[in-house]
PDB file with one MODEL, atoms N, CA, C and O in Angstrom:
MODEL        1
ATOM      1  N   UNK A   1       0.822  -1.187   0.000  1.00  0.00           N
ATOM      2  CA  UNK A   1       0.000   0.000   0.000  1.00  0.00           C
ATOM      3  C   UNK A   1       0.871   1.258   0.000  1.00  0.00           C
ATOM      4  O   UNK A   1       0.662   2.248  -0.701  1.00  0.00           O
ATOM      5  N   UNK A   2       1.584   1.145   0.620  1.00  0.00           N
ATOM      6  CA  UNK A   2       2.778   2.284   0.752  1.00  0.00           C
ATOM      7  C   UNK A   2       3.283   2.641  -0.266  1.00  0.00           C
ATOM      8  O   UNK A   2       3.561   3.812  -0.525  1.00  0.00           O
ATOM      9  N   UNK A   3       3.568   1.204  -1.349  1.00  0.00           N
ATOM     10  CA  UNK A   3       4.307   1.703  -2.677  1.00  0.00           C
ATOM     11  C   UNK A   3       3.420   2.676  -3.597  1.00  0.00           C
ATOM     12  O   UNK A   3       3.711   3.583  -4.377  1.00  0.00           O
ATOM     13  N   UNK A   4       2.084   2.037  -3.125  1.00  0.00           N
ATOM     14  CA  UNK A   4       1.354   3.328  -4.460  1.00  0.00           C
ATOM     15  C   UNK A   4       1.247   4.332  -3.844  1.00  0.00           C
ATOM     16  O   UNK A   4       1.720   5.133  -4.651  1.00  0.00           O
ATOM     17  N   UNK A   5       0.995   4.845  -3.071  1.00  0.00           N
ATOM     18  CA  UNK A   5       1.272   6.152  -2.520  1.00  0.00           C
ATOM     19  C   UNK A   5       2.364   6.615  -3.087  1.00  0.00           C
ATOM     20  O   UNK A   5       2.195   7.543  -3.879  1.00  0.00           O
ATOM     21  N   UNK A   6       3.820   6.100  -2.848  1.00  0.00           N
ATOM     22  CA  UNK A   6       4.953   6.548  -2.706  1.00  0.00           C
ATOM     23  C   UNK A   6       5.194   6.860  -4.395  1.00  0.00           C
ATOM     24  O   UNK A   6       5.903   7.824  -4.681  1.00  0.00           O
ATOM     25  N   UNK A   7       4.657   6.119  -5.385  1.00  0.00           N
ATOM     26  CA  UNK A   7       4.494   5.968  -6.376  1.00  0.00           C
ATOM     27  C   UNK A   7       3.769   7.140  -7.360  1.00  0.00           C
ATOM     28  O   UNK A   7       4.208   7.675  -8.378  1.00  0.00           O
ATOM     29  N   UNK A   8       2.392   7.335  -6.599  1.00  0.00           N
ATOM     30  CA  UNK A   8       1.403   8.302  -7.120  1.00  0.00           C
ATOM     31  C   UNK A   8       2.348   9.865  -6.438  1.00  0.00           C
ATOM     32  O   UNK A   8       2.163  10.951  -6.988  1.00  0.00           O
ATOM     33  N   UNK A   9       3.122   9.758  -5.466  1.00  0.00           N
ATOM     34  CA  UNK A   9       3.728  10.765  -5.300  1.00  0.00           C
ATOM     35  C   UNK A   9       4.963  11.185  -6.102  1.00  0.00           C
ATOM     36  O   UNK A   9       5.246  12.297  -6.549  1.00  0.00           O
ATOM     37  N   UNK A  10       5.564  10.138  -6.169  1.00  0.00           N
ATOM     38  CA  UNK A  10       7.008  10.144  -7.430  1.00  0.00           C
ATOM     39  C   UNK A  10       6.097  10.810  -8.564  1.00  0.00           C
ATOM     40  O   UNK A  10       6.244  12.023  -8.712  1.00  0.00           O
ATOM     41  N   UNK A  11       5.336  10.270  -9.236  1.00  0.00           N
ATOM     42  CA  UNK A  11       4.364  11.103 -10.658  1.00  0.00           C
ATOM     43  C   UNK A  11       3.927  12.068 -10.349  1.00  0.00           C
ATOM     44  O   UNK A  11       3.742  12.669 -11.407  1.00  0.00           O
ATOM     45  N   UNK A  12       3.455  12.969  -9.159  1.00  0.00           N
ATOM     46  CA  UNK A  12       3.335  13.649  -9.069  1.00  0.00           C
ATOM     47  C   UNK A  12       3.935  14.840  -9.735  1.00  0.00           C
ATOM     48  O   UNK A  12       3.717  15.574 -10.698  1.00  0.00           O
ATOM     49  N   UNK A  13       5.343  14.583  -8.149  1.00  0.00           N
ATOM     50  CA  UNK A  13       6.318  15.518  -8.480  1.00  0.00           C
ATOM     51  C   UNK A  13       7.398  14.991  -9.547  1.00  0.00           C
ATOM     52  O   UNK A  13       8.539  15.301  -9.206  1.00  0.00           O
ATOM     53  N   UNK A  14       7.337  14.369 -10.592  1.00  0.00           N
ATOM     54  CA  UNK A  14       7.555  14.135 -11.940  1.00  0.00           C
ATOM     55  C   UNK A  14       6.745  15.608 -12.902  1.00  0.00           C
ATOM     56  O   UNK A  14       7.172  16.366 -13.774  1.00  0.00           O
ATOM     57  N   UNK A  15       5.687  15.499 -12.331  1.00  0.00           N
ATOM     58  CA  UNK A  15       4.783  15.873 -13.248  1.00  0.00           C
ATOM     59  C   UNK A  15       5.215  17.525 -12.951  1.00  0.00           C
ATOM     60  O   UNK A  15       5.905  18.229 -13.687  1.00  0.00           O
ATOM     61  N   UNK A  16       4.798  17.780 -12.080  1.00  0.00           N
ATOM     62  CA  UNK A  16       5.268  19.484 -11.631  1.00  0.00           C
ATOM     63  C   UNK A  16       6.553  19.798 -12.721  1.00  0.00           C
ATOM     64  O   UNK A  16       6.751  20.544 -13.681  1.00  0.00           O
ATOM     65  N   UNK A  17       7.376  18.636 -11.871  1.00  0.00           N
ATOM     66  CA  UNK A  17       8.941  19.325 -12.501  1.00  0.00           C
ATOM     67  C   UNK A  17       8.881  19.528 -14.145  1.00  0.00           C
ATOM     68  O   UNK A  17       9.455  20.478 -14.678  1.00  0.00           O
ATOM     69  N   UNK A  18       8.143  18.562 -14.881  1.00  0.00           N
ATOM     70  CA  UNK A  18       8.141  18.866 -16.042  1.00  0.00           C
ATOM     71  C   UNK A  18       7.540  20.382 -17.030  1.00  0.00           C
ATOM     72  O   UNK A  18       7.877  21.011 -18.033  1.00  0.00           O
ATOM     73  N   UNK A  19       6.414  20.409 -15.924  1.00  0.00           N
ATOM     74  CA  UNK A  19       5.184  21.706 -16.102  1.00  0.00           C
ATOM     75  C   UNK A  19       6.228  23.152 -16.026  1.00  0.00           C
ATOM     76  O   UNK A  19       6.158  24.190 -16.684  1.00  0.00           O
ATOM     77  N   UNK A  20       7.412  22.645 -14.709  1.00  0.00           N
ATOM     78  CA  UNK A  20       7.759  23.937 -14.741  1.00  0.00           C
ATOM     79  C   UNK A  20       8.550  24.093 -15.768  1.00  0.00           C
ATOM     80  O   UNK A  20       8.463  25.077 -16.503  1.00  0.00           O
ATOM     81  N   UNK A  21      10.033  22.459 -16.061  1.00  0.00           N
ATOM     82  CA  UNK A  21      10.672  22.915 -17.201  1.00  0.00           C
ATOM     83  C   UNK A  21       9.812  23.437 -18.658  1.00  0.00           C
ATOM     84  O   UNK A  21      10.255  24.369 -19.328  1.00  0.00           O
ATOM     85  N   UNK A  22       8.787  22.846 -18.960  1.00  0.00           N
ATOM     86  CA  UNK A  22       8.247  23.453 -20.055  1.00  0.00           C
ATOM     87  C   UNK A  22       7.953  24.673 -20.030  1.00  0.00           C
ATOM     88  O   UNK A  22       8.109  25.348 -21.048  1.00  0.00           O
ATOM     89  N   UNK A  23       7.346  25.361 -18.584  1.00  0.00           N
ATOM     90  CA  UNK A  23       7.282  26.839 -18.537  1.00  0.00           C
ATOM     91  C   UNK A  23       8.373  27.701 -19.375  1.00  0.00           C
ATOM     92  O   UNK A  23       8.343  28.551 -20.266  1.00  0.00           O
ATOM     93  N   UNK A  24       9.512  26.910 -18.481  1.00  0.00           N
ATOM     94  CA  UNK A  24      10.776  27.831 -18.957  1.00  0.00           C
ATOM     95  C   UNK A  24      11.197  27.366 -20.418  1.00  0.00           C
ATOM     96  O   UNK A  24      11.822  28.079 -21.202  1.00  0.00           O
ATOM     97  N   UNK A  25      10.927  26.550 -20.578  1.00  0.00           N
ATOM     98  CA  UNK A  25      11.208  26.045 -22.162  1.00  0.00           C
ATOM     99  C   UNK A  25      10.466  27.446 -22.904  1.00  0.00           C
ATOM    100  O   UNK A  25      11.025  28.165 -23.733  1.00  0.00           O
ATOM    101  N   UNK A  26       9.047  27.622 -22.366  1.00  0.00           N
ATOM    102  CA  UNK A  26       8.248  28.566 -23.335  1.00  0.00           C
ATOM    103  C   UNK A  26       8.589  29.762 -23.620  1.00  0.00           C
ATOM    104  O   UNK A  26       8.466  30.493 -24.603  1.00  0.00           O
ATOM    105  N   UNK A  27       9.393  29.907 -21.797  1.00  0.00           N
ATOM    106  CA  UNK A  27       9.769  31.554 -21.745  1.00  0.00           C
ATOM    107  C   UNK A  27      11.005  31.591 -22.510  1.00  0.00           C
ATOM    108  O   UNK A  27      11.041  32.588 -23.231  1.00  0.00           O
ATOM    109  N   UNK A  28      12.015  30.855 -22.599  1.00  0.00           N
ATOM    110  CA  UNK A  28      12.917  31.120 -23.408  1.00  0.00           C
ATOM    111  C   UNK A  28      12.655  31.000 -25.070  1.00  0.00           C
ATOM    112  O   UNK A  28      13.539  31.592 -25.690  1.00  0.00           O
ATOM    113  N   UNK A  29      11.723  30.418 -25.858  1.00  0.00           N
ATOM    114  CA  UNK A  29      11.090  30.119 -26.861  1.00  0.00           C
ATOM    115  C   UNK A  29      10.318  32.097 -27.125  1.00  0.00           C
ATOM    116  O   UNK A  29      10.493  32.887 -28.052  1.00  0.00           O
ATOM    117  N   UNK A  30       9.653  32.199 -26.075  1.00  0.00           N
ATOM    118  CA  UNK A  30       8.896  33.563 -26.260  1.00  0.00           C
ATOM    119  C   UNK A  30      10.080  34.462 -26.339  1.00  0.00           C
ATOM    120  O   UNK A  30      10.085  35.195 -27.329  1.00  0.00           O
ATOM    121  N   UNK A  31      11.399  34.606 -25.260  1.00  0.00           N
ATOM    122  CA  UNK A  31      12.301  35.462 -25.826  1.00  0.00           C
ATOM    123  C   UNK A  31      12.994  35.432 -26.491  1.00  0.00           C
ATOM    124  O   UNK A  31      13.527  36.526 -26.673  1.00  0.00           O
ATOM    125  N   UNK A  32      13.461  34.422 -27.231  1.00  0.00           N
ATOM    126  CA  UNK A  32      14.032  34.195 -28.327  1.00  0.00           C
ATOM    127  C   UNK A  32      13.090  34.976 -29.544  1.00  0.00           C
ATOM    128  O   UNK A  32      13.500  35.662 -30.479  1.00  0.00           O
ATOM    129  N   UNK A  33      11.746  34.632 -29.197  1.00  0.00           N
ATOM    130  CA  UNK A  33      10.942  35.207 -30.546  1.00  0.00           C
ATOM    131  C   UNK A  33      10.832  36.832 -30.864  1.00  0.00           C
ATOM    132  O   UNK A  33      10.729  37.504 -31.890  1.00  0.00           O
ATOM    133  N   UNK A  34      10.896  37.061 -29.686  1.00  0.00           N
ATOM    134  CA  UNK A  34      10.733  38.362 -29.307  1.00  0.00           C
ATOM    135  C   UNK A  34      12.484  39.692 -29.915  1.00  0.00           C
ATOM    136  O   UNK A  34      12.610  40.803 -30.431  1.00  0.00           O
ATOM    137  N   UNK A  35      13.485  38.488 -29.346  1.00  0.00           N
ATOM    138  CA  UNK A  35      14.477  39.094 -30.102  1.00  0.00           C
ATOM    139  C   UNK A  35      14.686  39.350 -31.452  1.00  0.00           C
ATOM    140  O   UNK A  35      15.278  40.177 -32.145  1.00  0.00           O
ATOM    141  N   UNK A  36      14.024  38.395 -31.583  1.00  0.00           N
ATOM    142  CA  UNK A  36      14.268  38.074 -33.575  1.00  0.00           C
ATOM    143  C   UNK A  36      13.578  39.124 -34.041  1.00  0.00           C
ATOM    144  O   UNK A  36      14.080  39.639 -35.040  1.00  0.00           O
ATOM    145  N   UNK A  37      12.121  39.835 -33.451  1.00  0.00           N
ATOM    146  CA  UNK A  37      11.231  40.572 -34.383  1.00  0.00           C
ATOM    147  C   UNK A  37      12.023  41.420 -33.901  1.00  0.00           C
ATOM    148  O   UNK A  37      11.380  42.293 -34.486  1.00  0.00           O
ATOM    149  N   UNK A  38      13.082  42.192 -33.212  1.00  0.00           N
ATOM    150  CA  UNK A  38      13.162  43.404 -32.745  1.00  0.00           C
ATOM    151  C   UNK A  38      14.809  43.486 -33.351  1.00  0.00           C
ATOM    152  O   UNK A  38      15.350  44.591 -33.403  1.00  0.00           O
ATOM    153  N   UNK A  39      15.408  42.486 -33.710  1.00  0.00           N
ATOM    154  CA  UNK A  39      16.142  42.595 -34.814  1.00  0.00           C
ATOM    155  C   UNK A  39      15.419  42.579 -36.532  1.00  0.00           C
ATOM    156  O   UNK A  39      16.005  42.942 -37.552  1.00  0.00           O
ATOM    157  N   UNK A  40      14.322  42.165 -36.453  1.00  0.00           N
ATOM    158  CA  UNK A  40      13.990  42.264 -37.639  1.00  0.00           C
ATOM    159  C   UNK A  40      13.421  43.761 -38.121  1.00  0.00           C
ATOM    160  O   UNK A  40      13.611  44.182 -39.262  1.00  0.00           O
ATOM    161  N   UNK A  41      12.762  44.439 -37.184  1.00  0.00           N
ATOM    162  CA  UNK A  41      12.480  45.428 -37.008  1.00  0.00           C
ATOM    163  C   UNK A  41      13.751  46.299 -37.374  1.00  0.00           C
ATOM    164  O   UNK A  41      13.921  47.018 -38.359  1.00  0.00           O
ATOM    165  N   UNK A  42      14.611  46.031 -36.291  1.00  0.00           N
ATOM    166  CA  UNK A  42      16.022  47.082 -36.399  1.00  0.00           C
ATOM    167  C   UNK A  42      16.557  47.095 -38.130  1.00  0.00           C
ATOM    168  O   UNK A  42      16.829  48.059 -38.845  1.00  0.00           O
ATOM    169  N   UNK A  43      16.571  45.650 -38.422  1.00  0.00           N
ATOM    170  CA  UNK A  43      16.872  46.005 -39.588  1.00  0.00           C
ATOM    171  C   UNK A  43      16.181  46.540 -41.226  1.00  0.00           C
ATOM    172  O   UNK A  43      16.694  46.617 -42.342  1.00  0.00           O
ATOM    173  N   UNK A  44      14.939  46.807 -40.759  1.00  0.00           N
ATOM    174  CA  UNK A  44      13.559  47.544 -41.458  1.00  0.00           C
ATOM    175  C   UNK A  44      13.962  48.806 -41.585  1.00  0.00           C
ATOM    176  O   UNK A  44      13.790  49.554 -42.547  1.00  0.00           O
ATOM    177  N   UNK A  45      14.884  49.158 -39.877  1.00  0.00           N
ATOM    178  CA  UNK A  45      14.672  50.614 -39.728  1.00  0.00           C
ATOM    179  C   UNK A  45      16.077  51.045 -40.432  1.00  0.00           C
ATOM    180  O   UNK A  45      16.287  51.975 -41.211  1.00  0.00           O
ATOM    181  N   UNK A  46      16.716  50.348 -40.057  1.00  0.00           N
ATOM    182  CA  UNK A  46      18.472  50.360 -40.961  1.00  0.00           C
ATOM    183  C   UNK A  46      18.264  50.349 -42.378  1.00  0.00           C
ATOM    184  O   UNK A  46      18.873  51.143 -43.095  1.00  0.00           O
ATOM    185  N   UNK A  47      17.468  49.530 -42.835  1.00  0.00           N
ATOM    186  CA  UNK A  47      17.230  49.687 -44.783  1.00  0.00           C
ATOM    187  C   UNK A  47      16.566  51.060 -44.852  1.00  0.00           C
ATOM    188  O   UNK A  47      16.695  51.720 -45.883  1.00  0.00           O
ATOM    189  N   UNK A  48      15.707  51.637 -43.591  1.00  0.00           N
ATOM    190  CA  UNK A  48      14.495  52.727 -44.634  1.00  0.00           C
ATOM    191  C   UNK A  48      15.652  53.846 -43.991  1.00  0.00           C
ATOM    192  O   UNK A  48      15.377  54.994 -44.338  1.00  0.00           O
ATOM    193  N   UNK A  49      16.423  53.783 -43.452  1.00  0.00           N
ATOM    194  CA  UNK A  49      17.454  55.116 -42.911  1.00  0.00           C
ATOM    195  C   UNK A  49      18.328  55.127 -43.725  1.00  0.00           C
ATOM    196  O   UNK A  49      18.373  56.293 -44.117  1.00  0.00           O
ATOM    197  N   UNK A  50      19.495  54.220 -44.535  1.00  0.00           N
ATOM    198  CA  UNK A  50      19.990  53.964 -45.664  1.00  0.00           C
ATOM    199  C   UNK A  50      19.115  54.411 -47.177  1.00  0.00           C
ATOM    200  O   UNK A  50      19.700  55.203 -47.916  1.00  0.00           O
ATOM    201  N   UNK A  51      18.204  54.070 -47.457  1.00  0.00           N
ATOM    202  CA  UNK A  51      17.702  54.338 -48.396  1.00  0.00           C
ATOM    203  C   UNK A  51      17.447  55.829 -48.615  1.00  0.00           C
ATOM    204  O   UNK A  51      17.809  56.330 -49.680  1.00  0.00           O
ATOM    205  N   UNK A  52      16.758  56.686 -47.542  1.00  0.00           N
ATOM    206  CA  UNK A  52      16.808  57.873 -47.261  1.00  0.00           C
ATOM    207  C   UNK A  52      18.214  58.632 -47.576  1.00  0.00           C
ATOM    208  O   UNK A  52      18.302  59.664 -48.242  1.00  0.00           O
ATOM    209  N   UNK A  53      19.164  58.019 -47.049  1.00  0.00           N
ATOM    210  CA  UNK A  53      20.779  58.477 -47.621  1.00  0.00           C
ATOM    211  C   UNK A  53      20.857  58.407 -49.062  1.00  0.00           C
ATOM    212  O   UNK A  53      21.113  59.392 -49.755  1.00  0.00           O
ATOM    213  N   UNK A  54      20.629  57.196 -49.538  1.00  0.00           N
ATOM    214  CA  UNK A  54      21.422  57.011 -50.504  1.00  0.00           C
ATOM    215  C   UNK A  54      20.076  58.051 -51.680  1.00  0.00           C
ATOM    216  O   UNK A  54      20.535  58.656 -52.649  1.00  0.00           O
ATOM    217  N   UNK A  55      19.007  58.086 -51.483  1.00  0.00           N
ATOM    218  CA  UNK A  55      17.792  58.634 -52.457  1.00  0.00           C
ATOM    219  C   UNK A  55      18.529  60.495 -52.406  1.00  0.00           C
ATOM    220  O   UNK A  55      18.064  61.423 -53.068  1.00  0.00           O
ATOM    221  N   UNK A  56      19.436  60.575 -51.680  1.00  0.00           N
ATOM    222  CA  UNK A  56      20.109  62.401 -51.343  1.00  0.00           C
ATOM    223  C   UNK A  56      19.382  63.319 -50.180  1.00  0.00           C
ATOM    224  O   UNK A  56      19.458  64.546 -50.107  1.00  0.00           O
ATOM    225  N   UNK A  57      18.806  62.623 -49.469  1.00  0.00           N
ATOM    226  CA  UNK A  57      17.655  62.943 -48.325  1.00  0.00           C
ATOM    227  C   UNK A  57      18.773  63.106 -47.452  1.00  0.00           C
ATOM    228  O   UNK A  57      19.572  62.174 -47.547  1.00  0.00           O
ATOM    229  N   UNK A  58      19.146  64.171 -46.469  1.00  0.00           N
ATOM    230  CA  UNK A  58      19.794  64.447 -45.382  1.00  0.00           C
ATOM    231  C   UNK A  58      19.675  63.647 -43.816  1.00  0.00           C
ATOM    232  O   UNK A  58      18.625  63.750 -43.182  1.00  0.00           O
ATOM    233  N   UNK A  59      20.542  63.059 -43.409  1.00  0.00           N
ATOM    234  CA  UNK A  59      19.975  62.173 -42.122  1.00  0.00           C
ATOM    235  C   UNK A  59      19.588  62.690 -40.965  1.00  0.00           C
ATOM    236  O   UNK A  59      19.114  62.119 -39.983  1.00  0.00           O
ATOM    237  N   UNK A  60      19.904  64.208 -41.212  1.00  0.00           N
ATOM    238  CA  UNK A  60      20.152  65.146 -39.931  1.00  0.00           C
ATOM    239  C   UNK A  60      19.544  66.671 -40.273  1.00  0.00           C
ATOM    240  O   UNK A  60      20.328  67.386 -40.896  1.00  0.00           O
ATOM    241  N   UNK A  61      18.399  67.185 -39.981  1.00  0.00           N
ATOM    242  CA  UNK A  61      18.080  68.213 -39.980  1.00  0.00           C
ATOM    243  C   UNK A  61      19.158  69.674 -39.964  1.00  0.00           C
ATOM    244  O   UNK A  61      20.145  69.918 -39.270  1.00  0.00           O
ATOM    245  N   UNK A  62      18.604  70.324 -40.843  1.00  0.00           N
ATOM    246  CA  UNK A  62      19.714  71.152 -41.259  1.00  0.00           C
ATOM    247  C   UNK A  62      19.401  72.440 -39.928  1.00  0.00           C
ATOM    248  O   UNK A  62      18.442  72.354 -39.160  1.00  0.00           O
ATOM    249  N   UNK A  63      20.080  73.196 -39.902  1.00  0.00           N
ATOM    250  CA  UNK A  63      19.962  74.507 -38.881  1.00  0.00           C
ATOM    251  C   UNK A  63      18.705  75.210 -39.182  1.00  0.00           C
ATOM    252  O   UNK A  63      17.884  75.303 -38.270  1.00  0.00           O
ATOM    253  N   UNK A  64      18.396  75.798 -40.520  1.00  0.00           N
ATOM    254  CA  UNK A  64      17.217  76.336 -40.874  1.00  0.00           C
ATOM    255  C   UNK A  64      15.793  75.563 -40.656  1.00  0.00           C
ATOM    256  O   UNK A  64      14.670  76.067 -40.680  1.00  0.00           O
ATOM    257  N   UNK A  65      16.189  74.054 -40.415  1.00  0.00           N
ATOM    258  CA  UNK A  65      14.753  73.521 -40.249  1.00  0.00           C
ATOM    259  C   UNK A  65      14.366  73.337 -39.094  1.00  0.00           C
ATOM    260  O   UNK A  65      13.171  73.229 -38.820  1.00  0.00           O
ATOM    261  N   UNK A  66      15.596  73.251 -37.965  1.00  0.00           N
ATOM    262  CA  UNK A  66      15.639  73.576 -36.537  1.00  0.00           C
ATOM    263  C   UNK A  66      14.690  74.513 -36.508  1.00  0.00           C
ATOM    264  O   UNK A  66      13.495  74.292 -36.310  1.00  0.00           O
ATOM    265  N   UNK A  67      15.362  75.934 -36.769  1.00  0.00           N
ATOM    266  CA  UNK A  67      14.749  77.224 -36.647  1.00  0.00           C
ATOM    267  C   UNK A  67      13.303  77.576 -36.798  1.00  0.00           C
ATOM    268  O   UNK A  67      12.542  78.238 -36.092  1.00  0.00           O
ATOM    269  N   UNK A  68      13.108  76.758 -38.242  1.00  0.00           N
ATOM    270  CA  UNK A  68      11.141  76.252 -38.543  1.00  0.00           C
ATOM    271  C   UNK A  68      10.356  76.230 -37.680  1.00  0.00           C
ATOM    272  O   UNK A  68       9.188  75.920 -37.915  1.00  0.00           O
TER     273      UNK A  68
ENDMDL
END
């Protein structure tokens, strides 16, 4: 009688430990994803800031438009 107890308790805390590694499995899965769009992003913003250069568009507001 003891063994199934001892048994249904081993699966138990089997079971937890797994729930939590998958937690963290997810959270590292979610920040991983999260990095990628915010490099993907960065580099959206790097092509449309380049393109702006290279089209003869100034990267930097001139003194007179300050003044505007």
């Amino acid at each position: 009688m003891f063994f199934w107890f001892y048994h249904a308790y081993e699966m138990i805390v089997k079971f937890k430990n797994l729930s939590v590694k998958s937690k963290l499995h997810n959270k590292k899965k979610h920040d991983k994803m999260i990095k990628k769009l915010n490099a993907n992003k960065f580099m959206e913003d790097l092509k449309k800031s380049k393109q702006l250069t290279l089209s003869g568009k100034q990267e930097y507001p001139t003194y007179e438009e300050i003044l505007d």
